[in-house]
C-alpha positions as CSV (number, residue, x, y, z in Angstrom):
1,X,-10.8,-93.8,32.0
2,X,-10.5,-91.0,35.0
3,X,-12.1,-88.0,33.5
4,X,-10.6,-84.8,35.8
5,X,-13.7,-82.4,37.0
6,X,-11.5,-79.2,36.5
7,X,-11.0,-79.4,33.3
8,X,-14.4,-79.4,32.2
9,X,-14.6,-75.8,32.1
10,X,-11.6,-75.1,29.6
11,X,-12.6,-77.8,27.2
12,X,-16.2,-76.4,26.6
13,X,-14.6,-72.8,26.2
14,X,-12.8,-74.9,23.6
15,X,-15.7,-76.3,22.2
16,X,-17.5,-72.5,22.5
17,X,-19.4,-73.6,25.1
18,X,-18.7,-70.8,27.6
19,X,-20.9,-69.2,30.5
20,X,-24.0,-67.3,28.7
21,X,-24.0,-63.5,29.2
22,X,-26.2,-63.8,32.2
23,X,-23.4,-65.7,34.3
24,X,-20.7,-63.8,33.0
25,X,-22.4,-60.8,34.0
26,X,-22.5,-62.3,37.6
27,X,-19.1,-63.6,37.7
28,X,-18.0,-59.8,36.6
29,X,-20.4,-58.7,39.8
30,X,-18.5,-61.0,42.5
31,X,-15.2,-60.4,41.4
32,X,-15.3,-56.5,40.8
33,X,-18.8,-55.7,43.2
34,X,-16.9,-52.3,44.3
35,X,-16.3,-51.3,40.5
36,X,-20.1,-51.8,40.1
37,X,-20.9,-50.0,43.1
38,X,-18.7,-47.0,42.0
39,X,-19.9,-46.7,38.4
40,X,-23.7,-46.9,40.1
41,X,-23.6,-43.1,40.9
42,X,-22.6,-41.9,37.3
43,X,-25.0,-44.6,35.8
44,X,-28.1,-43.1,37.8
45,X,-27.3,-39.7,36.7
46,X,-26.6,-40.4,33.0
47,X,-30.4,-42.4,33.0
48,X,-31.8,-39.6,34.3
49,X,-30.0,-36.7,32.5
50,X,-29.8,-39.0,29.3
51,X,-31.7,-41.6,29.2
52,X,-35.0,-40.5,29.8
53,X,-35.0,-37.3,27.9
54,X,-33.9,-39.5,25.1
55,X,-36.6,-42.3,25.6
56,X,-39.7,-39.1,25.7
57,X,-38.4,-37.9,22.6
58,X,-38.6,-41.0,20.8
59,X,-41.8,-41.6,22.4
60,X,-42.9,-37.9,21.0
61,X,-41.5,-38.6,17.1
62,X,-44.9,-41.4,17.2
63,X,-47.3,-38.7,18.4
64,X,-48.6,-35.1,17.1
65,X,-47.6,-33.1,20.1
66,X,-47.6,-29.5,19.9
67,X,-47.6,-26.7,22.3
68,X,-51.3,-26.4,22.0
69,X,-52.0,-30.3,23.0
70,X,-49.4,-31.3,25.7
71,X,-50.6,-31.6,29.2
72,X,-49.8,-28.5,31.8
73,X,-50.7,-26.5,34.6
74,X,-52.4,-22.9,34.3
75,X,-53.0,-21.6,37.8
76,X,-55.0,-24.4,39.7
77,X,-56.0,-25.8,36.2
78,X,-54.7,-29.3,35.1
79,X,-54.9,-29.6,31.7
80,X,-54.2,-33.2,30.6
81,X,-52.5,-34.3,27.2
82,X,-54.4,-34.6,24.6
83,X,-52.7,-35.1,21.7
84,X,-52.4,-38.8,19.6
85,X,-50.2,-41.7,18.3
86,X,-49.5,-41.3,14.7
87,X,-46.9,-43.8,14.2
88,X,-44.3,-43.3,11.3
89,X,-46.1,-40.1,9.9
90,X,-44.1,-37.9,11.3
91,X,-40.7,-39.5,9.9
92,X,-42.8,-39.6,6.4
93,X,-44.0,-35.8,6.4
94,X,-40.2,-35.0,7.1
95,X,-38.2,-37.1,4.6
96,X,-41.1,-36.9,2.0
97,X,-43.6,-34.4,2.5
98,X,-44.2,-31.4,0.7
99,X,-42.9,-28.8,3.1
100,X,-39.1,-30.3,1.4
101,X,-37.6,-28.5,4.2
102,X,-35.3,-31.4,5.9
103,X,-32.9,-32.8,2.7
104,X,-31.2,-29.3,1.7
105,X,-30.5,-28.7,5.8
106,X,-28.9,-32.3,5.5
107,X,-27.3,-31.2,2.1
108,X,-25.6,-28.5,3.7
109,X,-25.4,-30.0,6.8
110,X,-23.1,-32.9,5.6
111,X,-20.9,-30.0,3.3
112,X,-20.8,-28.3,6.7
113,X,-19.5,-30.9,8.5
114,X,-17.1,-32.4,5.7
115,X,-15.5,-28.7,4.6
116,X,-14.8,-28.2,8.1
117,X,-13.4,-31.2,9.3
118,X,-11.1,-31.7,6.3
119,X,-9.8,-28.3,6.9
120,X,-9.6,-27.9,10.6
121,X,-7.6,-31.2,10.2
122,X,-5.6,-30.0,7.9
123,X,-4.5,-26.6,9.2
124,X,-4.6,-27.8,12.7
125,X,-1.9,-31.0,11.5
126,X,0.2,-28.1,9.6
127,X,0.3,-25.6,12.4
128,X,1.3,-29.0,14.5
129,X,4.0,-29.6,12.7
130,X,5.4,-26.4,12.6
131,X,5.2,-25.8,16.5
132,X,7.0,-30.0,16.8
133,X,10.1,-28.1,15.7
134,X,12.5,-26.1,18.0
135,X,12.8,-22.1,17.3
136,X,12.8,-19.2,19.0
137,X,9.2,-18.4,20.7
138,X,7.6,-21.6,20.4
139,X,5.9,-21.2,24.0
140,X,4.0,-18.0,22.9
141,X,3.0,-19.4,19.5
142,X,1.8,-22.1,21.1
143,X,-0.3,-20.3,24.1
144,X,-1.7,-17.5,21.0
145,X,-3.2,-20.3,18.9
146,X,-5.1,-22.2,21.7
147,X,-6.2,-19.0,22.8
148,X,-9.2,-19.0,20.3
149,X,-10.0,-22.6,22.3
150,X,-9.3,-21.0,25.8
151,X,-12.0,-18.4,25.5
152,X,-15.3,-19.4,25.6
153,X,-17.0,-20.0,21.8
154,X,-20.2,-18.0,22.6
155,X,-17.5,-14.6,23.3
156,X,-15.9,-15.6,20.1
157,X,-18.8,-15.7,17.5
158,X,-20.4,-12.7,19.2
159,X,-17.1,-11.4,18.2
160,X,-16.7,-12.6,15.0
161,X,-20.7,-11.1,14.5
162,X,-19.1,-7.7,14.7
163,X,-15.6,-8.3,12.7
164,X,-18.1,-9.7,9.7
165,X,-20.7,-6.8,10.3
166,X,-21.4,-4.9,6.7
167,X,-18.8,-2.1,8.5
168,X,-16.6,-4.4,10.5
169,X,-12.9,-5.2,10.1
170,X,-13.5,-7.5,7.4
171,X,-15.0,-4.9,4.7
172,X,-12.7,-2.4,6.1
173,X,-10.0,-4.2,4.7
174,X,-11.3,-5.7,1.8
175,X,-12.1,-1.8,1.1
176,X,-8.9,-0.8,1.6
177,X,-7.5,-3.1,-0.9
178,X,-10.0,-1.8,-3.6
179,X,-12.5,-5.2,-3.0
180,X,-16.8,-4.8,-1.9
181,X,-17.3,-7.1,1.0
182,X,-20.1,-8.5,0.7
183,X,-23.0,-8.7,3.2
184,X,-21.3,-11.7,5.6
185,X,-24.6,-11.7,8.0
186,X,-27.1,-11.8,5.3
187,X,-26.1,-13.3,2.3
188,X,-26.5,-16.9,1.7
189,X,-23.6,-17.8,-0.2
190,X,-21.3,-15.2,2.1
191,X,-23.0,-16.8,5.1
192,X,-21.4,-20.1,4.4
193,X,-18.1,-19.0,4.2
194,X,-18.4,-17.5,7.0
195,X,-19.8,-20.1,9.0
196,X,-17.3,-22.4,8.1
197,X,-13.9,-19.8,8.8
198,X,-15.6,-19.4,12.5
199,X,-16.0,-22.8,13.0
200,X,-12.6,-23.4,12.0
201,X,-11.5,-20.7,14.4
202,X,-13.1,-22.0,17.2
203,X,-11.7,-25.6,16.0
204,X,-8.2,-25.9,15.0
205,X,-6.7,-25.3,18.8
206,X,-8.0,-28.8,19.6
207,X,-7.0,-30.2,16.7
208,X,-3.1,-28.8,16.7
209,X,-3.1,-29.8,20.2
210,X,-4.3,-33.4,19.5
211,X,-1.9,-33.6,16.8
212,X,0.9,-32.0,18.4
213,X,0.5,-34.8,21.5
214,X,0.7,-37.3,18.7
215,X,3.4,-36.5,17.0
216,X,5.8,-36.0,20.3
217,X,4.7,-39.6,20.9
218,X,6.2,-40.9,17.4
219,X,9.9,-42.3,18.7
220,X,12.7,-39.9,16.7
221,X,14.5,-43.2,15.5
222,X,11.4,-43.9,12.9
223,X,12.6,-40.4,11.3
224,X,16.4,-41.1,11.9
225,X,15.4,-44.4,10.1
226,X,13.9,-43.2,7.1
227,X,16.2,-40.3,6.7
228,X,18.9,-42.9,6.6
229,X,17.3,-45.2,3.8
230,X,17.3,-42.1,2.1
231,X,13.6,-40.8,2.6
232,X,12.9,-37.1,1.7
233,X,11.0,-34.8,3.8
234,X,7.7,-35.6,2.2
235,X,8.3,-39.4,2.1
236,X,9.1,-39.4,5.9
237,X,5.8,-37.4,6.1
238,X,3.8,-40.2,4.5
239,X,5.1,-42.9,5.9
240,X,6.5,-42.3,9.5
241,X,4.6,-39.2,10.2
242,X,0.7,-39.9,9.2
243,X,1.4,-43.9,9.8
244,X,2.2,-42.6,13.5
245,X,-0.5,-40.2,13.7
246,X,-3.2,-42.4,12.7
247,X,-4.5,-43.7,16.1
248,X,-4.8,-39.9,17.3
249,X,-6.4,-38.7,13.4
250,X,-9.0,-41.1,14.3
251,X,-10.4,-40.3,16.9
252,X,-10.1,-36.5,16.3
253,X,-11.8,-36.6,13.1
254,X,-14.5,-39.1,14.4
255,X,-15.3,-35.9,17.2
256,X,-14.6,-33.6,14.7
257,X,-17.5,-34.9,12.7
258,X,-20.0,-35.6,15.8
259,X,-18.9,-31.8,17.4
260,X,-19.4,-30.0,13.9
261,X,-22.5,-32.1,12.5
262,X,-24.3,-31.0,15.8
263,X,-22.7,-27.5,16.1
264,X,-25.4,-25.3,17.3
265,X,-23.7,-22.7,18.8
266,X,-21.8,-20.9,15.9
267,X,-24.8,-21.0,13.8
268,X,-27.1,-19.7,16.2
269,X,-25.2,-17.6,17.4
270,X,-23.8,-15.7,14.4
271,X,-26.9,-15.8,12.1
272,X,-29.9,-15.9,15.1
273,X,-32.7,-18.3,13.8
274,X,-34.3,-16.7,10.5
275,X,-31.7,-17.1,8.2
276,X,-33.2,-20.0,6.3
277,X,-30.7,-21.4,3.8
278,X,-27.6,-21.7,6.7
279,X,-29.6,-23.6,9.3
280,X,-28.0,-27.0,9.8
281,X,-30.1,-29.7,10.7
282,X,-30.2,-29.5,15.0
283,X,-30.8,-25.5,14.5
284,X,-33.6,-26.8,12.1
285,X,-35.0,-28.9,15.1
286,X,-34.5,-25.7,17.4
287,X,-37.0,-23.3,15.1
288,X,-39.2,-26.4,14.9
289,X,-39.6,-26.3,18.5
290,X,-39.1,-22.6,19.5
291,X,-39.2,-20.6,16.5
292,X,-42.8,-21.0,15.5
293,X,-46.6,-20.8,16.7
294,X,-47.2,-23.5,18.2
295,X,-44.3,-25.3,19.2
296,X,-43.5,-28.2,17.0
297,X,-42.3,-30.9,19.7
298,X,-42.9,-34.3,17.9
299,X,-41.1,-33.1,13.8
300,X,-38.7,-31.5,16.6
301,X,-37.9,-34.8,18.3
302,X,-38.1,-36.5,15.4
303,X,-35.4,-34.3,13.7
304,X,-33.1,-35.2,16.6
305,X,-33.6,-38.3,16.8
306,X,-32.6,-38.6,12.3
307,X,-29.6,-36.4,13.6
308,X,-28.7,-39.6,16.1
309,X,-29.7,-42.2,14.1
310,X,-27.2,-40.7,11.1
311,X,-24.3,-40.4,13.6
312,X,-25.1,-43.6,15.0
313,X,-24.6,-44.9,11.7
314,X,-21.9,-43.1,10.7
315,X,-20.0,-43.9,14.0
316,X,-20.4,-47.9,13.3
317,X,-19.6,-47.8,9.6
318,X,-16.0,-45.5,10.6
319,X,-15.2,-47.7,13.0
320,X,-15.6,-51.2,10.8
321,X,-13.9,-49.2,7.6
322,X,-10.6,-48.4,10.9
323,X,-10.8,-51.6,12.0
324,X,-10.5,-53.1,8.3
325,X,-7.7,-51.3,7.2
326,X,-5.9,-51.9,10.9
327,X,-6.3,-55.6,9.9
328,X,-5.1,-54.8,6.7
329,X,-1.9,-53.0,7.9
330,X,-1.0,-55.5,10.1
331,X,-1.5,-58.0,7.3
């Protein structure tokens, strides 16, 4: 029996027998060398601008660093590091410890992130179907409502800080109309609600303009279609419109949640750092580190580093729950 050489290969690809990862990562490297050489510029800097931050801060969650105990320089004086491995304590102290400071900044965290994700989404997919229609003035509706996106978002909550001052534009109108504003700036409850409306400000452009590329790419013959079979405006909605919509929903509400659950500049921002009960959990890690005597650096890192892990998590399990119901669909 002649047994042909060549066709070896395929028949223990068959038999999954293929090349290990180690010579399919050198096949990749002969056939594509220039692709490799072009990404090595971008790799370099994301290692160093990335990577190693990212490394010495999980380092730092196993130690008690501090200000006080962290190697540095004074004058011609060296002063080495000096502080310890711990291990898991600080991870303990934070989820467990008596100082019960990190689970109601993830409480509110997560009802930070959820509230204004749904309704960015939501007003940003109903201002995107209003602009998908043809009248009179669309261009400058459009350009006015990614305005708030255009400007930079540390001009807008600075301006938004004086609009919700106790005698801004807010309480000057509420007064107006017989209503006492309440204090915006200072009061917990109102300082919620006001997080939230800036954030969705500062967030609804990009979603209405991710939604509006998304539903110009849905063909018109799905709607003609439906209309046809005798769909209603809502039905075509349901099934034409969000069906056709759903690669672009996904990815927008996937940076939606990663771009609101590490927001740190509308927080900051509006409300400074010693307003307790609105601190989300990355402007929990910033007083940690710069807000108090001494610095904080390893419950710092190790509050980022929960932040990550969570997102990390949260990323994987959206995508599996996608790529479920895509298998389903096509089912």
């Amino acid at each position: 029996m002649t047994i042909a050489v060549g066709d070896e290969p395929a028949r223990a690809h068959r038999r999954g027998r293929g090349p290990g990862p180690l010579k399919r990562l050198t096949n990749s490297y002969d056939q594509y060398w220039y692709a490799w050489a072009m990404c090595l510029p971008v790799v370099l800097v994301l290692g160093a601008v990335v990577a190693y931050p990212l490394l010495q801060g999980i380092y730092l969650t196993f130690t008690d660093a501090t200000s006080e105990n962290v190697g540095r320089t004074i004058g011609v004086n060296d002063i080495p590091d000096s502080f310890s491995w711990v291990g898991l304590k600080n991870y303990a102290e934070i989820l467990t410890g008596s100082n019960n400071q990190f689970w109601p900044h993830f409480t509110w965290t997560v009802i930070w992130t959820v509230a204004c994700v749904a309704l960015t989404y939501s007003i940003g997919l109903a201002l995107a179907i209003a602009l998908n229609r043809r009248f009179r003035g669309r261009s400058p509706y459009r350009m006015l409502l990614i305005l708030p996106w255009a400007v930079p978002s540390f001009v807008t909550v600075f301006a938004w800080r004086l609009i919700l001052a106790d005698d801004g534009v807010v309480n000057q109108v509420l007064g107006a109309i017989g209503v006492a504003g309440p204090s915006w700036l200072s009061d917990p409850m109102a300082q919620k609600v006001a997080a939230i409306g800036v954030n969705i400000w500062c967030g609804v452009p990009f979603m209405m303009v991710s939604m509006l590329g998304g539903l110009q790419s849905i063909p018109k013959e799905h709607h003609e279609a439906a209309s046809m079979d005798g769909a209603n405006s809502w039905q075509r909605f349901v099934h034409v419109t969000l069906p056709g919509l759903r690669p672009v929903s996904s990815t927008v509400i996937l940076l939606g949640v990663i771009w609101t659950f590490n927001q740190f500049n509308v927080i900051f921002l509006l409300f400074g750092g010693n307003s307790d009960s609105v601190q989300i959990l990355v402007t929990y890690a910033y007083r940690l580190f710069f807000g108090q005597q001494p610095q904080d650096y390893a419950r710092s890192a190790t509050v980022g580093i929960i932040c990550l892990s969570l997102l990390v998590v949260f990323t994987s399990v959206y995508r599996r729950w996608l790529k479920r119901n895509d298998q389903g669909v096509l089912a």
